[in-house]
N, C-alpha and C positions, 0 to 999 in steps of 0.2 A: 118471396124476397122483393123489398122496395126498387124500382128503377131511378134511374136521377130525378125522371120527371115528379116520381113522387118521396122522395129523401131529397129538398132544396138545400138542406144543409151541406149534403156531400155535393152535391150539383153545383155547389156555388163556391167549397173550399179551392184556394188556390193552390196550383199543382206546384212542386218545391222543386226546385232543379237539379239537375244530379249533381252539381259543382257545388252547390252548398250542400246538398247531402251530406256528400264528401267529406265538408271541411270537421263538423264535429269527431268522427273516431283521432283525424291527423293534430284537433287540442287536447283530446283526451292521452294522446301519445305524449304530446309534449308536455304536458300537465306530468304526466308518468315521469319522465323523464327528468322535469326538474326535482320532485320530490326524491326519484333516485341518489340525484346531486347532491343534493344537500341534507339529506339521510347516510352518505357519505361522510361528509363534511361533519356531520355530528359526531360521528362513531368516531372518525379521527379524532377532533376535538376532546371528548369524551375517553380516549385511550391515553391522552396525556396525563391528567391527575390520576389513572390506576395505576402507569405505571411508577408515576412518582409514590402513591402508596404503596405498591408491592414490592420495590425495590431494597426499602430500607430490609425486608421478610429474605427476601432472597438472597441481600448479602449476609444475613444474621445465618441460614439454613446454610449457604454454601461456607464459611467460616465457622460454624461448629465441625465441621468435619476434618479439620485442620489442625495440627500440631501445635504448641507455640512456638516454633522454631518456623515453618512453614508459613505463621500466622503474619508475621512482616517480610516474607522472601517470597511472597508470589503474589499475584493479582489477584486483588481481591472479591471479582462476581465471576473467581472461576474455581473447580476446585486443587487440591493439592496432588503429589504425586502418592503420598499415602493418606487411606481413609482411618481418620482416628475419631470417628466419631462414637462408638462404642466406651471408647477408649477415654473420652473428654468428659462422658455422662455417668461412668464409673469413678471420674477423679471430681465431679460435682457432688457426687452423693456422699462419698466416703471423706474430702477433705476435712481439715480441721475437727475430727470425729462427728460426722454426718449434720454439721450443721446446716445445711443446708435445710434438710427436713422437718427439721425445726421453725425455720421460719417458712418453710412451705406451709407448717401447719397453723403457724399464727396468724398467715394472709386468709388461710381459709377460715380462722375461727373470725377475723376481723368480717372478711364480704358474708360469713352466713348471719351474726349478729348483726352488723350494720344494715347490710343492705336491706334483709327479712327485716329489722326494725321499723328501718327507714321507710318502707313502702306501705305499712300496718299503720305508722302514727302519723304520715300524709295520708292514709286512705280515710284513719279517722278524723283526721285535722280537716280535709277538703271536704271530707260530705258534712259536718258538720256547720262548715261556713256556708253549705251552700243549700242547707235545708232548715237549718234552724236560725231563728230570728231573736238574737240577744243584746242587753244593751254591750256598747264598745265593739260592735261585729267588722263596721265601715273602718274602725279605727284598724283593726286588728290586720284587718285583711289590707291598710295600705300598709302597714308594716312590712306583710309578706313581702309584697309587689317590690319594697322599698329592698329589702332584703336579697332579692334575688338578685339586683345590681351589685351587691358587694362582693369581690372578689374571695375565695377561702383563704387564700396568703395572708390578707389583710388581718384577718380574724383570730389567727395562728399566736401571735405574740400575745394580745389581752387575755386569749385562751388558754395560754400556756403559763399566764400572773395566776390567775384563776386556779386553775388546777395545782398549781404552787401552792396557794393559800391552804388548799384544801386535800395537801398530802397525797394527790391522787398524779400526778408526773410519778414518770420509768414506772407505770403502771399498767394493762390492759386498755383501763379504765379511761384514762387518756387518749389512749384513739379510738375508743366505742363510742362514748358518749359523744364525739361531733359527728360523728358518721351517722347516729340519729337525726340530727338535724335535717335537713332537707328540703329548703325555702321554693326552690323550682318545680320539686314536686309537689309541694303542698298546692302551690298555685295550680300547677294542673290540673290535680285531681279535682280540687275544687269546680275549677272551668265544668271540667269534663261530665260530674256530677251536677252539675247546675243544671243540663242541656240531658245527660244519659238517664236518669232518676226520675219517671213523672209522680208528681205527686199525688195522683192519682194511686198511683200504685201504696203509696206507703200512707195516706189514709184508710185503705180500703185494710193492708194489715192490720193498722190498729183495729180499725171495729171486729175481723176477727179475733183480737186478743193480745198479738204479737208487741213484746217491747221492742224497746227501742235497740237494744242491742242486739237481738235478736232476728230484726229487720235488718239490720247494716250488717252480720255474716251470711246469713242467709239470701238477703235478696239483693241490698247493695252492690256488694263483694262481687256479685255473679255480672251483675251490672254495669262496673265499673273492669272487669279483668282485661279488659284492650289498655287499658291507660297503666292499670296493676304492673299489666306484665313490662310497658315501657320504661316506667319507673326504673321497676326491681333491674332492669337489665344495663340502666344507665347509673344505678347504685350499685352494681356489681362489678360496672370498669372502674368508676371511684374511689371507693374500697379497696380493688384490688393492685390501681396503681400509684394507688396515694401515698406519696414521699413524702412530703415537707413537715406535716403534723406530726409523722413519727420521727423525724430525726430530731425537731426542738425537743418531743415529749420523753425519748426514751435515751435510756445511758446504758443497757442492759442491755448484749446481743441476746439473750436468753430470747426477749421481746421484740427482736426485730421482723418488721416484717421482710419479702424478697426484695421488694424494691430498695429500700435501706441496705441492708444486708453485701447484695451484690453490689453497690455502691462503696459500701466498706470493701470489699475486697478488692476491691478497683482501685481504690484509694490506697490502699497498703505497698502497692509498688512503689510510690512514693515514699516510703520513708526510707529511714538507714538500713534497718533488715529487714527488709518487705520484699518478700516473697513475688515475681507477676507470674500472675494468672489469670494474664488476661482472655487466655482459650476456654478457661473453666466460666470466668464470667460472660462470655459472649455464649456460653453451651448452656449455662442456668439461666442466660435471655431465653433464648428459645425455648426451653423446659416452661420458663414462666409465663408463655402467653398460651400457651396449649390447651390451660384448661381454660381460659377463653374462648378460644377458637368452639370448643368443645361446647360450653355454656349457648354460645348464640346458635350452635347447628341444630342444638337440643331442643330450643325454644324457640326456632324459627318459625315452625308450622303451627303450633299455638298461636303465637303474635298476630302470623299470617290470614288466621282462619278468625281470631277475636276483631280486627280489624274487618274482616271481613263481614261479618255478622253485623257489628254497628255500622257499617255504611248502608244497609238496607234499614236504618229506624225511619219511619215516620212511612 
């Protein structure tokens, strides 16, 4: 082992004092200490807008369990003296001879049509623009861009001359065919395909042999399913609670969807013989966000994991 005399490096380091020793663990404390504070401070923060969203859940879940007689004689984020929530979900199903089910079923035939539409002809629309070079492509694509500022309200009324024209109002077909549409996704995908898709990859299929359509389910599709699955899930709340389209398009409860639907019945205590129900309609709220709730638990860990997977590219 070196002596001082022969390690001049240690022989010549200056010896540190204990008092500044010291002082490093005493800012490492306080360093601790403040990020405590204000890791506090967040979580507060941060608990105000939850519970402004879960609020509106909680008065809907504690007032389905309520009578309509109980439903304006008691306070309202508390429950009643009797639980009739059994009781509110049997007079949702069976009212008006089970109408209800009916438009339960046309919300779902609208989100599986639209939204499965909707994410298929942005998936083809965006790789498209973002891998092939045609003339009009700069043009097309500010359209989108232009496009995704316009509000849906906006579009509702020229949509609604349209479909007029063309015998297709108090139809299906009326609120499928814009639920296709999908200008924010189309932009997306595109993005996301411009950046997720090397081209490398899809000339190397061609000189295997592979067409073109055959590369975009095949390899695309796989490629792109973090953005797929955003889409489909952001076409799924659209779909599912989009009101305005179907009350211009449709005259025919046959065709209403939940949100219409319950709307009308809300609206009928208003008249001269209108019935309120307004217990059954706040118990078909809750009935109708469920199978949301259900959709996003279901495809959380996909999402989670496809996301995951493209933040390790490159």
């Amino acid at each position: 082992m070196l002596t001082a005399k022969e390690n001049p490096v240690r022989a010549t380091a200056p010896a540190v004092p204990a008092a500044k020793r010291g002082r490093v663990p005493a800012r490492r404390r306080t360093g601790s200490g403040t990020r405590t504070r204000r890791s506090a401070l967040l979580t507060a923060l941060m608990t105000l807008p939850l519970l402004y969203s879960l609020m509106p859940l909680v008065w809907l879940a504690v007032n389905s369990t309520k009578s309509r007689d109980q439903l304006f004689s008691t306070f309202g984020l508390w429950f009643g003296d009797d639980f009739a929530l059994w009781d509110n979900i049997t007079g949702v199903l069976t009212y008006n001879d089970g109408i209800y089910l009916r438009w339960l079923a046309n919300t779902v035939l609208y989100v599986a049509i639209g939204a499965v539409g909707a994410t298929l002809l942005a998936a083809l629309a965006g790789y498209g623009l973002a891998k092939y070079d045609f003339p009009g492509r700069r043009a097309f694509l500010a359209v989108v861009v232009g496009a995704v500022a316009v509000p849906g309200t906006a579009l509702a009324v020229p949509a609604f001359l349209l479909f007029g024209e063309l015998g297709l109002t108090n139809t299906p077909w009326s609120v499928l065919v814009p639920l296709l549409v999908t200008p924010f996704g189309l932009f997306l995908l595109y993005s996301y395909a411009d950046e997720a898709i090397p081209d490398e990859i899809i000339d190397a299929a061609r000189v295997d042999g592979a067409g073109d359509f055959r590369i975009f389910f095949t390899i695309a599709l796989r490629l792109l399913s973090p953005a797929l699955l955003s889409i489909f899930l952001l076409e799924v709340v659209s779909a599912w609670n989009n009101y305005f389209l179907p009350l211009i398009m449709l005259n025919d409860p046959r065709w209403f969807p939940l949100t219409v639907g319950l709307n009308q019945w809300n609206a009928q205590a208003h008249t001269a013989d209108g019935e309120v129900i307004t217990h059954l309609v706040i118990t078909g709220s809750l009935l109708t966000i469920i199978p949301l709730v259900i959709v996003f638990i279901t495809l959380q860990r996909f999402w989670q994991s496809g996301l995951a997977a493209g933040s390790t590219k490159g």
